[in-house]
C-alpha positions in Angstrom: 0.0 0.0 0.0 1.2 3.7 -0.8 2.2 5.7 2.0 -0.3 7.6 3.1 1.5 10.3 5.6 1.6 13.9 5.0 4.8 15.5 4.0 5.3 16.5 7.9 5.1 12.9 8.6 1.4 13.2 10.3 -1.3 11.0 10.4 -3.8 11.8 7.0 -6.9 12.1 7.3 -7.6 8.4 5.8 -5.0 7.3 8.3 -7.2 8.3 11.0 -10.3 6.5 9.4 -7.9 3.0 8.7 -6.7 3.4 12.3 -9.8 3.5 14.0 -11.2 0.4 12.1 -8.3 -1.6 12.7 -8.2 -0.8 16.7 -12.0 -1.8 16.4 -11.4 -4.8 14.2 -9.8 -6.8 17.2 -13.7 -7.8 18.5 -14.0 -9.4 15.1 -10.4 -11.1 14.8 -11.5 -12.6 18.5 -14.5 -14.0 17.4 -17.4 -11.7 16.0 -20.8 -14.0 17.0 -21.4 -12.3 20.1 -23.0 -9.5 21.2 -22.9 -6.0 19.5 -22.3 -4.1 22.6 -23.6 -0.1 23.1 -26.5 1.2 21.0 -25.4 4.6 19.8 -22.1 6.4 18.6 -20.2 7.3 21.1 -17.2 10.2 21.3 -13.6 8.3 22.9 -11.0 10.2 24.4 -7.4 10.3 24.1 -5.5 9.5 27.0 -2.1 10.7 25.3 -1.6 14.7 25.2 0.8 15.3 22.4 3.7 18.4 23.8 4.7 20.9 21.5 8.0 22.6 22.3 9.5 26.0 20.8 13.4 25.2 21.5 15.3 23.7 24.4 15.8 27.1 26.2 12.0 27.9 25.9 9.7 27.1 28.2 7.5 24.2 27.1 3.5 23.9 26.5 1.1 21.8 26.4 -2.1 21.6 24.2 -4.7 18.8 23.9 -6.2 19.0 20.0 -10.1 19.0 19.8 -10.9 15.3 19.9 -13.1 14.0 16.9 -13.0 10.7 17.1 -16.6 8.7 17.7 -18.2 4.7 18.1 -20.0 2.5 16.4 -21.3 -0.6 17.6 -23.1 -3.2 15.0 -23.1 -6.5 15.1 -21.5 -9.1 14.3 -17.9 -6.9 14.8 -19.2 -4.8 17.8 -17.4 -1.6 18.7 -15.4 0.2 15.4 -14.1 3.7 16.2 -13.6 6.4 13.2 -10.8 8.9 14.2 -12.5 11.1 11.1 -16.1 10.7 8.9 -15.1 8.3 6.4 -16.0 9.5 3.0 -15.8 6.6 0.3 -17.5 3.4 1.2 -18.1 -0.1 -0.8 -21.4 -2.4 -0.3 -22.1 -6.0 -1.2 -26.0 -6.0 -0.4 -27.3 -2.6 -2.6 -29.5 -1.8 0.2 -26.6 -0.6 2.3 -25.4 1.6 -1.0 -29.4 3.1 -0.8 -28.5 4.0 2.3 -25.7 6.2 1.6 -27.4 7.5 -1.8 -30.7 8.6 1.2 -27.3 10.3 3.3 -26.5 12.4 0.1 -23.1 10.0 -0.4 -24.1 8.2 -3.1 -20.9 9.9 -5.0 -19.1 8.4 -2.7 -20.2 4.3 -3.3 -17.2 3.1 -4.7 -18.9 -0.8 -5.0 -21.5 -2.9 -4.5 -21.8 -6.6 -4.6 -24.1 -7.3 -7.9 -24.1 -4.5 -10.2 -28.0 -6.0 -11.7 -29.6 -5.8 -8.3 -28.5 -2.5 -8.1 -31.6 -0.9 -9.0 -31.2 3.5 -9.5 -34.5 4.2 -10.9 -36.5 5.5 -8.5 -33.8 8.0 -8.3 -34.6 9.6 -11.3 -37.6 11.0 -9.3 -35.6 13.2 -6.9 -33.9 16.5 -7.2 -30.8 17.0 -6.4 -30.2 13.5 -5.1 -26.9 11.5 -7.3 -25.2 8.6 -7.2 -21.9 7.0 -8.7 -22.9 6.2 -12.0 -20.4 2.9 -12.5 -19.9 1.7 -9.1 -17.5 -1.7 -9.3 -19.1 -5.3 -8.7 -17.0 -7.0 -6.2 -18.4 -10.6 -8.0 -16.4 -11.9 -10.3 -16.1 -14.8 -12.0 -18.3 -18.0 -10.7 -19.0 -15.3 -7.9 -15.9 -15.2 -6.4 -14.5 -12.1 -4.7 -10.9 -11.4 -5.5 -9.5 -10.2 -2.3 -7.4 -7.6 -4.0 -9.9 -5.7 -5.1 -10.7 -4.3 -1.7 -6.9 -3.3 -2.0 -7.8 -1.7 -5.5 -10.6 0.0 -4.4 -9.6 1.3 -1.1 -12.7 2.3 0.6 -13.0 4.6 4.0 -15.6 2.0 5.2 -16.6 -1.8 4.0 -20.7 -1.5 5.0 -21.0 -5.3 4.7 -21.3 -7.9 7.1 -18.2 -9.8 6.9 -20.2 -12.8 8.1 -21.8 -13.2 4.5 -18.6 -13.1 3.0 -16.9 -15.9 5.2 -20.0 -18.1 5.3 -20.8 -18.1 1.5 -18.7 -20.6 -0.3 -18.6 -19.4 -3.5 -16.7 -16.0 -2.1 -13.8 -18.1 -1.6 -13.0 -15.7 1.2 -11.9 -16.6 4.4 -11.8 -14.9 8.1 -7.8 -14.0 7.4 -8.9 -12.4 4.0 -11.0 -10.1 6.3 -8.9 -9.5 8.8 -6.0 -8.7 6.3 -8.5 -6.3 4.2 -9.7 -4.5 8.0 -5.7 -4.4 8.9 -4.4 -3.0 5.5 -7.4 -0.7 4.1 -10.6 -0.4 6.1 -13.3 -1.6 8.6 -16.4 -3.4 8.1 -19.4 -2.0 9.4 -22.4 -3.9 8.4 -25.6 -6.9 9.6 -26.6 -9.1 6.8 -30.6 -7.9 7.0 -31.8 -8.9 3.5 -33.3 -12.5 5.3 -33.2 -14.3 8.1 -33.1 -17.6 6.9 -28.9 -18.7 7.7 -28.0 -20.9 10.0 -24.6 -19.0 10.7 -26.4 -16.1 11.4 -26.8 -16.5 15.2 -26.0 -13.0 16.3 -28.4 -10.0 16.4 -30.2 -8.6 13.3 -31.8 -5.2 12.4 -34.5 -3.8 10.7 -34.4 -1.6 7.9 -34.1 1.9 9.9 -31.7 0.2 12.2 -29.7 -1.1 9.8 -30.1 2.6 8.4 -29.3 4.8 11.6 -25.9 2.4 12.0 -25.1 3.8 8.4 -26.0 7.3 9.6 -23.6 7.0 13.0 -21.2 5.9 10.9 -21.1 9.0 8.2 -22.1 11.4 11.0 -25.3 12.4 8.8 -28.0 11.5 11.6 -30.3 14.5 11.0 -30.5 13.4 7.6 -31.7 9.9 9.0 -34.3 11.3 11.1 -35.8 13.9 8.1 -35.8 11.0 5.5 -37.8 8.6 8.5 -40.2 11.3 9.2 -41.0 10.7 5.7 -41.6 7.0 6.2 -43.9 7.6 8.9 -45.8 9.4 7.5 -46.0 7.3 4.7 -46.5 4.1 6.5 -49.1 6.1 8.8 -51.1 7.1 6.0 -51.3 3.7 4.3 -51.9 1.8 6.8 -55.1 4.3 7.9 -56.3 3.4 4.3 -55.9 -0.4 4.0 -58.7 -2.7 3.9 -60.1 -5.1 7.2 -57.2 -7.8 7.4 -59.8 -10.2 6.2 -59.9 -8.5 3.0 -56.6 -8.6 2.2 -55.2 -10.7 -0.1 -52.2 -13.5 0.8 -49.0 -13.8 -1.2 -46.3 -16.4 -2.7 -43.1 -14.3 -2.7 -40.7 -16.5 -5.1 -37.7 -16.2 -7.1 -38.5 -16.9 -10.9 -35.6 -16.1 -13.8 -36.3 -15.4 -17.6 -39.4 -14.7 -19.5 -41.0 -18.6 -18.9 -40.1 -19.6 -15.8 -41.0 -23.0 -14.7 -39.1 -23.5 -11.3 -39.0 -21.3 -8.4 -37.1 -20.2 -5.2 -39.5 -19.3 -2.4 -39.1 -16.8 0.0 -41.4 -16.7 3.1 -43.3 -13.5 3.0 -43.9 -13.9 7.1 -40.1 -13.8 7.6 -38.4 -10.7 8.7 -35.8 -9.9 6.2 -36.2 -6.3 4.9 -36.7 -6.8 1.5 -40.5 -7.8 2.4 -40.4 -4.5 4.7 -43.3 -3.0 2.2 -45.8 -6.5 2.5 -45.6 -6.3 6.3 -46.6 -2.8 5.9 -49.4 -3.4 4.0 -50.4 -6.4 6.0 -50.3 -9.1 3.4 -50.1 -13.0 4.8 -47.7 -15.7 3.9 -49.7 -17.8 0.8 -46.8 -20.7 2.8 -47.7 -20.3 5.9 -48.0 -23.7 7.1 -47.4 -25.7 4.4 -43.8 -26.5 5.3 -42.0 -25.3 2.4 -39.2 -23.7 4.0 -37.7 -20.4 2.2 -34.1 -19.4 0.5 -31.2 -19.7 2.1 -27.5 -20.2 2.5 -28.1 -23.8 3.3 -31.5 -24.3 1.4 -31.6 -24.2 -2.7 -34.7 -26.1 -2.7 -37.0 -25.2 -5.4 -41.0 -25.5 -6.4 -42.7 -25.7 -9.7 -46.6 -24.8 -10.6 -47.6 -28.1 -9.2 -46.5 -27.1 -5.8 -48.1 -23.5 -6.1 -51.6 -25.1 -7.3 -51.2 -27.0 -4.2 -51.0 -24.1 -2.4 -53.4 -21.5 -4.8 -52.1 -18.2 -3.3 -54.6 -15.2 -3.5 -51.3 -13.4 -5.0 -48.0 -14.1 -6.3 -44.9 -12.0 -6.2 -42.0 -13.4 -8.4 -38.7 -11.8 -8.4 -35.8 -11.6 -10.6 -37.3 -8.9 -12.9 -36.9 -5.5 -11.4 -35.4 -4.5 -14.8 -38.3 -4.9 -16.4 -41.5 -2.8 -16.4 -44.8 -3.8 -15.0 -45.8 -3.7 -18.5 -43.0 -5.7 -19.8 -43.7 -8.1 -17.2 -47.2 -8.8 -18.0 -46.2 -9.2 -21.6 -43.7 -11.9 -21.2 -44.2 -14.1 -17.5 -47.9 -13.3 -16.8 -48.6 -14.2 -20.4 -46.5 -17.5 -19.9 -48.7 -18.2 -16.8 -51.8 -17.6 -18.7 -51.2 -20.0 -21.6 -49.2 -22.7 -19.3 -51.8 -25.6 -18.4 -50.9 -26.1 -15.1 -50.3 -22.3 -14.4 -53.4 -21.0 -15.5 -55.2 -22.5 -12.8 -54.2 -20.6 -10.3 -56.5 -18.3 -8.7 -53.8 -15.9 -9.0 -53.3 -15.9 -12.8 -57.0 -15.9 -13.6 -57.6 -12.6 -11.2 -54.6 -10.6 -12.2 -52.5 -10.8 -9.4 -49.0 -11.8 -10.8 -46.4 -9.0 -10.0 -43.1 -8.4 -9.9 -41.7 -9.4 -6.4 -39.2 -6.1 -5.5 -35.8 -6.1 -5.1 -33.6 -8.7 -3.4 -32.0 -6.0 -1.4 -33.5 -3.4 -0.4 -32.6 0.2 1.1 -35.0 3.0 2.8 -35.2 4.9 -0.3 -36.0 1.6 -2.8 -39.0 1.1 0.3 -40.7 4.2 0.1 -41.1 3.8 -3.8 -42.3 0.1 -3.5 -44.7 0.9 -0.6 -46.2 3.2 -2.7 -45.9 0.7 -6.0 -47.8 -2.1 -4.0 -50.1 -0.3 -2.2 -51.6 0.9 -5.4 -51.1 -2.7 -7.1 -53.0 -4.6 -4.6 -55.8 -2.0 -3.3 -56.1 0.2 -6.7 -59.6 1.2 -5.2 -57.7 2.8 -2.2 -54.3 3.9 -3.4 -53.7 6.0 -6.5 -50.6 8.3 -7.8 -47.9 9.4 -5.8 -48.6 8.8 -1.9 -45.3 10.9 -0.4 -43.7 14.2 -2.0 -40.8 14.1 -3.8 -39.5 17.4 -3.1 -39.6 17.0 0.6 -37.4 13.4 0.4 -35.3 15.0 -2.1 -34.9 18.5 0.9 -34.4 15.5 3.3 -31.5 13.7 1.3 -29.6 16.6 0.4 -30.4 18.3 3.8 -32.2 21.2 2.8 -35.2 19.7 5.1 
């Protein structure tokens, strides 16, 4: 790695930044499934008192510098202090990078893990509010993640749980490739939030806006947290005064379904608590599964269904995923037309009333949930919900901090 000292032989500002990770990274090189100690970001002290002297005949003085350093705790790695706000970070769930992009540092997302689930859309909608418009995919080939490319793309701040990255095979990444990529360039600051379906995953998970105020701590931008969930409260408040008796609402098979005429499926349970289904919860839609012992996407689970199975079950609703690039239209036009002319498919209830849709992204951020809220609310109760149900302009004032 480059030397990255000032000319006076100082400590840079990204020193300060690599320092304070690697300090904190000791919780994770110990072990990180335990607890994710104190709640909030906290300001450290410096014991040490640095002496500045004019000569050896003058008389000497003393000064303590302003002290800027802060905590964060987050499980799984616990306690990492920042000696400065770290400006550049990398992602491997997108939701994290929507995150940043709802801080106003989307410039600043140097990576994220898959480049197609990446979805930048909705952005389009708000003024003002950029993001890096060719962020690097840390996959590579047969998924693996080259450990040099951390080196290459020497981010402030890693917000990824490096849990995933050990405990996923196909990485081919190990707990000394972290610890080496904490030592040499950065920290990891991150909960893998997406599902909750892993077995290795035995240490504390967080919701969406906790996941989210952990991201704010981190880049010292927690007004900007609190302005854009004011709007999400209001939002959620206001749909959920609107929605139908829970009797009358419709349940749903959340599944994973690739290309145009898909015939084999990935479910998802729609009653677990990941936060890509943040916006069904919110609506109050039930879990077509429920019961039925089909058990949903994981690490350790590839199992599969096919129409047969979902007949079985005849959802109210179906939700398949994998075709976020696509528009509702487009979607109609190639996998709900599929559906309709497939003779086992067109007997669900689902198909014959309508309610195929496209399932929402795998990873989701606060930003991505305010659209889809608003997307499904008006999908499945178009006799309630109609147009835009939150201003842009005051997200937008909220991102860039002109709230």
């Amino acid at each position: 790695m480059d030397d990255q000292h000032g000319d006076d032989g100082s400590m840079s500002r990204r020193d300060y930044v690599m320092y304070g990770g690697a300090v904190a990274a000791g919780g994770f090189l110990a072990g990180c499934s335990g607890g994710s100690g104190s709640e909030g970001a906290e300001t450290t002290g410096d014991a040490s008192t640095p002496t500045a002297s004019s000569g050896s005949d003058s008389e000497t003085e003393t000064s303590t510098p302003e002290d800027t350093s802060y905590t964060v705790s987050m499980a799984p790695v616990g306690d990492v202090t920042f000696e400065a706000v770290p400006e550049t970070f990398s992602v491997y769930e997108s939701g994290y990078a929507d995150m940043g992009v709802a801080l106003g540092k989307g410039e600043d997302l140097l990576a994220v893990g898959n480049t197609a689930r990446f979805h930048t859309d909705h952005y389009d909608d708000l003024d003002g509010v950029t993001v890096a418009s060719e962020p690097t995919q840390l996959l590579g080939d047969s998924y693996a993640i080259d450990r040099e490319l951390f080196y290459e793309l020497d981010s402030d701040v890693h917000l990824i749980d490096p849990q995933w990255l050990i405990n996923n095979g196909f990485f081919k990444l190990d707990r000394s490739d972290i610890d080496t990529v904490v030592e040499d360039v950065g920290p990891f600051v991150g909960n893998t939030i997406f599902r909750r379906t892993d077995s290795w995953h035995d240490y504390r998970y967080y919701t969406l806006y906790g996941a989210f105020e952990k991201v704010a701590q981190v880049f010292d931008r927690v007004d900007r947290y609190e302005t854009v969930k004011a709007v999400h409260d209001q939002l959620v408040a206001d749909v959920q005064a609107s929605l139908p008796a829970p009797d009358q609402r419709p349940n749903a098979l959340l599944c994973f379904g690739a290309g145009d005429e898909p015939e084999a499926f990935s479910p998802y349970r729609l009653s677990g608590q990941g936060t890509n289904k943040k916006q069904f919860h919110d609506l109050g839609l039930s879990d077509a599964l429920a019961g039925t012992g089909v058990e949903g996407l994981s690490t350790n689970d590839r199992g599969q269904i096919d129409f047969e199975t979902m007949l079985e079950v005849d959802p109210d609703s179906i939700l398949v995923r994998g075709h976020e690039g696509e528009t509702e239209e487009e979607f109609r036009d190639t996998v709900v037309s599929f559906m309709k002319d497939h003779s086992v498919a067109s007997e669900l209830t689902a198909v014959q009333e309508g309610r195929v849709f496209r399932g929402g992204p795998i990873y989701q951020g606060p930003l991505q949930h305010l659209f889809n809220l608003e997307r499904f609310a008006t999908l499945y109760f178009p006799d309630r919900f109609s147009g835009e149900l939150f201003s842009r302009a005051e997200l937008s004032a909220a991102i860039t901090g002109e709230a």
